[in-house]
C-alpha positions as a Markdown table, in Angstrom:
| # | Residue | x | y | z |
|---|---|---|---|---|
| 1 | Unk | 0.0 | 0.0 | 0.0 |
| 2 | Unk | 1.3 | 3.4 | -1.0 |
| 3 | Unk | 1.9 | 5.8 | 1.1 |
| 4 | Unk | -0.1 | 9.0 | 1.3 |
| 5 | Unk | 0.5 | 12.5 | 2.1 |
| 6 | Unk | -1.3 | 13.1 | 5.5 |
| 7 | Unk | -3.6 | 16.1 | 4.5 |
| 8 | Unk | -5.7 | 18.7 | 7.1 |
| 9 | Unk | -8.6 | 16.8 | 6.7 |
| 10 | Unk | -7.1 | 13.5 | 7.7 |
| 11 | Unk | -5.0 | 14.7 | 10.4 |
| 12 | Unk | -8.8 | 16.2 | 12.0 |
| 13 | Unk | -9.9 | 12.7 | 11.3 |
| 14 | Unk | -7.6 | 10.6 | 13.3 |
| 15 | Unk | -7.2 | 13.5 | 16.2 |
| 16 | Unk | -11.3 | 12.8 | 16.4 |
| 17 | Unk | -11.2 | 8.9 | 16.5 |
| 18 | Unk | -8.5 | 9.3 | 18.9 |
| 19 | Unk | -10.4 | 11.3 | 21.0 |
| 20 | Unk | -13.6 | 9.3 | 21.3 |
| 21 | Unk | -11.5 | 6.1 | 21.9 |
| 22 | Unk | -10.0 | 7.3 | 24.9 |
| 23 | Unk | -12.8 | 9.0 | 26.1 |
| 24 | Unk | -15.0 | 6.5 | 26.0 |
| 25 | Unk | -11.8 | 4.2 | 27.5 |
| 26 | Unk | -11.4 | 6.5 | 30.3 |
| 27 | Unk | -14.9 | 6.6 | 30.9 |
| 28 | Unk | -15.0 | 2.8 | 31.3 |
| 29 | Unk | -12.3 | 2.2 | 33.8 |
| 30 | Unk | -13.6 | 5.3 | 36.0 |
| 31 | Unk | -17.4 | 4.6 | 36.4 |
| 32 | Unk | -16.6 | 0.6 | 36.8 |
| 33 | Unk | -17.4 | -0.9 | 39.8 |
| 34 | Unk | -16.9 | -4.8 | 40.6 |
| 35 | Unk | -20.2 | -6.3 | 41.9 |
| 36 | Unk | -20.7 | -6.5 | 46.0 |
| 37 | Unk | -20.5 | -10.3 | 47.3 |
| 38 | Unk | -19.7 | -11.8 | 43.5 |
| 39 | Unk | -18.1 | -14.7 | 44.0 |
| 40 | Unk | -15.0 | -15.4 | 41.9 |
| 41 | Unk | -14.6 | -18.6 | 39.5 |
| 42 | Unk | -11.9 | -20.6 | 39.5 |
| 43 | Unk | -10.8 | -23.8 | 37.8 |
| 44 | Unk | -14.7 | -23.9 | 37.5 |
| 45 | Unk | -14.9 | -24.2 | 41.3 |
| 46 | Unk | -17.0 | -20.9 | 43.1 |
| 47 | Unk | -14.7 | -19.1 | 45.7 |
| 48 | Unk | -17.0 | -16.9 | 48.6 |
| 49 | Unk | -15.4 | -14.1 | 50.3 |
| 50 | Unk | -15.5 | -15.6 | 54.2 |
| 51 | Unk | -14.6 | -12.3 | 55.3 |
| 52 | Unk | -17.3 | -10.6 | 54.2 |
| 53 | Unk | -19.7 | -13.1 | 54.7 |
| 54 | Unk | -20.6 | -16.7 | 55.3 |
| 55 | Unk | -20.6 | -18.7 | 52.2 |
| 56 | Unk | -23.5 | -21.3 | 50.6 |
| 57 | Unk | -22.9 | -24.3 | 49.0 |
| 58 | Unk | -25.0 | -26.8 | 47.0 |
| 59 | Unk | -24.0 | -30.5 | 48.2 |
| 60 | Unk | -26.6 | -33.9 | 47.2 |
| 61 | Unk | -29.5 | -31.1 | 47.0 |
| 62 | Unk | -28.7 | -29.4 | 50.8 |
| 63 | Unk | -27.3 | -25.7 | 51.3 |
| 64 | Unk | -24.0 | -26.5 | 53.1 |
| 65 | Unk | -22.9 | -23.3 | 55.2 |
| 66 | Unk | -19.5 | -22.5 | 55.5 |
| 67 | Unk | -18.7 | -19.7 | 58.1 |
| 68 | Unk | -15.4 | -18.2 | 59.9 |
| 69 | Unk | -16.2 | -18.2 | 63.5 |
| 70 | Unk | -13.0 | -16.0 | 64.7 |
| 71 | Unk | -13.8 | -12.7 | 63.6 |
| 72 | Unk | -10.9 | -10.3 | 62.1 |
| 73 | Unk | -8.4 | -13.7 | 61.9 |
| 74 | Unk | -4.7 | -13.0 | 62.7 |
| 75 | Unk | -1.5 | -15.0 | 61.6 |
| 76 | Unk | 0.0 | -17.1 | 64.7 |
| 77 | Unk | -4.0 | -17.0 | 66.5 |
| 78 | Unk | -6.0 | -20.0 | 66.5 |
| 79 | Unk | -8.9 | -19.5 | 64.0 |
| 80 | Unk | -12.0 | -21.4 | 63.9 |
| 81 | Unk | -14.1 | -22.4 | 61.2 |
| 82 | Unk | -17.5 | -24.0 | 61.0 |
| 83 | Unk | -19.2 | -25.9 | 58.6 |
| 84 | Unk | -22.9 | -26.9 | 58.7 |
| 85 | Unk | -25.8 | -29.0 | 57.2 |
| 86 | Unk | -23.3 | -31.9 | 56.3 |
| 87 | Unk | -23.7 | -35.2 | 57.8 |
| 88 | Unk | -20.2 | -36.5 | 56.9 |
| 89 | Unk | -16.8 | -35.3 | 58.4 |
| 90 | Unk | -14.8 | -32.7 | 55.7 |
| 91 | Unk | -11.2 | -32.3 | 55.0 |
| 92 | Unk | -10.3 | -29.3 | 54.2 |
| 93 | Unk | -6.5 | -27.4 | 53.7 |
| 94 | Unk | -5.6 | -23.8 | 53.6 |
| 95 | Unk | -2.6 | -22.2 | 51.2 |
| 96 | Unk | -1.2 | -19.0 | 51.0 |
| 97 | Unk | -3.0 | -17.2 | 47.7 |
| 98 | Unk | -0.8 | -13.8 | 48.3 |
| 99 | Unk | 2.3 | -15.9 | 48.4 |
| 100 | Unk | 3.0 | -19.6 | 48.8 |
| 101 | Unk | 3.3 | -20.5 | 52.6 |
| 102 | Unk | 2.6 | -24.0 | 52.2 |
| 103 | Unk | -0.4 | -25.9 | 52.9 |
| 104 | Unk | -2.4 | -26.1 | 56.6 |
| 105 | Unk | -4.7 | -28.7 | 57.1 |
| 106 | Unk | -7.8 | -28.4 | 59.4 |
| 107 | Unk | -8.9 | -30.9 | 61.2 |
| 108 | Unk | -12.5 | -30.9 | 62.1 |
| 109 | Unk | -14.4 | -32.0 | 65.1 |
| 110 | Unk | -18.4 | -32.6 | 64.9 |
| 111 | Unk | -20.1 | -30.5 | 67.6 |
| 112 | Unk | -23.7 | -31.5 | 66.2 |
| 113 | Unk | -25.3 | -33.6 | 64.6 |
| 114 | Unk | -25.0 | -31.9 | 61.1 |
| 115 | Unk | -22.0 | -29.0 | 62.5 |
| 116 | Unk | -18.0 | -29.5 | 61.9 |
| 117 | Unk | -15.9 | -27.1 | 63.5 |
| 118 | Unk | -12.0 | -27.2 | 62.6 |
| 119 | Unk | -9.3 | -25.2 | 64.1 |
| 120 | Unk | -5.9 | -23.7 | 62.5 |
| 121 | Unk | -3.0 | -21.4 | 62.8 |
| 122 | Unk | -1.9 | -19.7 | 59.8 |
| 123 | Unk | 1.6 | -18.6 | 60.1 |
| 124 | Unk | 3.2 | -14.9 | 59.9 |
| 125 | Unk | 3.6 | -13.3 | 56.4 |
| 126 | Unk | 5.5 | -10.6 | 55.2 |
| 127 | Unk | 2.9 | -9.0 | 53.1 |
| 128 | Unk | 0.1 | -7.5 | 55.4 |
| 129 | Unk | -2.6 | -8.2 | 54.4 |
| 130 | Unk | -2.4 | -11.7 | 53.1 |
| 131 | Unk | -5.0 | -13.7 | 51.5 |
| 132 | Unk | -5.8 | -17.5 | 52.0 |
| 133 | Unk | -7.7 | -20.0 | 50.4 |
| 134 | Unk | -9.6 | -23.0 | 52.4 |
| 135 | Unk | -10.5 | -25.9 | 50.3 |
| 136 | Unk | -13.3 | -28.1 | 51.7 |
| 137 | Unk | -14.0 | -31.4 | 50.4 |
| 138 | Unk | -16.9 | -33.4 | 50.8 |
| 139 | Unk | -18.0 | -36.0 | 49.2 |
| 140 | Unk | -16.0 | -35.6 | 46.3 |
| 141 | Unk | -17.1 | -32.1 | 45.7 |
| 142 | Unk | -14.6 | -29.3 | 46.5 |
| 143 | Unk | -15.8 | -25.9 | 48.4 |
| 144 | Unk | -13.3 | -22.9 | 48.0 |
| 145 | Unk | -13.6 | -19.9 | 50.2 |
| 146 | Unk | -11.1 | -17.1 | 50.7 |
| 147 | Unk | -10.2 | -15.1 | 53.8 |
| 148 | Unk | -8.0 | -12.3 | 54.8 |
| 149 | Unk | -5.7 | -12.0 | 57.8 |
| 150 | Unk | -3.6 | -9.6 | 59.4 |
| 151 | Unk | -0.6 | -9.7 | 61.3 |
């Protein structure tokens, strides 16, 4: 393609596309605003926020509730969490997702007939605050919530 001479009425062209693109750009990214209590996907596996609020599951037809007991969690502090509505015993592990810290299994005791409460110690990061991510299996379905704790 040949090159051509970039003319007045060209130049007023381009300068006009230019400025609706990034208008309507800037526009975009400053009146967005991510969805209160949307839970994220990943790996096609729903992740809940346990900070914010406690999380609902679907397991064989029953709304499984997943809750963090010890409210604002800290690293080196026992925290507790309870899961209810489920007639067998979970397992469950919790990883770093701000930086790899290993894995932490919980190990759950029943305290009801249909209620599991485990307790674990996440240890001390340097990045404050740091995310984690419990993984719940039951019944060969897998749960993932996310929490935040502070130092």
């Amino acid at each position: 393609m040949a090159a051509e001479k970039l003319t007045r009425g060209r130049l007023i062209q381009i300068i006009v596309l230019m400025t609706i693109l990034i208008s309507a750009f800037i526009w975009r990214t400053v009146t967005y605003t991510s969805p209160e209590g949307e839970d994220d996907i990943k790996d096609g596996v729903k992740i809940c926020q346990l900070d914010t609020t406690n999380c609902q599951y679907l397991l064989d037809d029953k709304n499984v509730d997943v809750q963090l007991l010890t409210k604002d969690p800290s690293a080196q502090a026992p925290i507790q969490l309870q899961i209810t509505n489920i007639d067998v015993k979970p397992s469950a592990t919790v990883s770093g997702v701000s930086m790899n810290m290993g894995t932490v299994p919980i190990v759950f005791t029943q305290h009801n007939k249909n209620t599991w409460v485990g307790e674990f110690t996440v240890p001390e990061c340097t990045h404050n605050p740091m995310v984690w991510a419990v993984d719940i299996t039951a019944k060969n379905t897998t749960m993932s919530s996310q929490f935040t704790v502070t130092k």
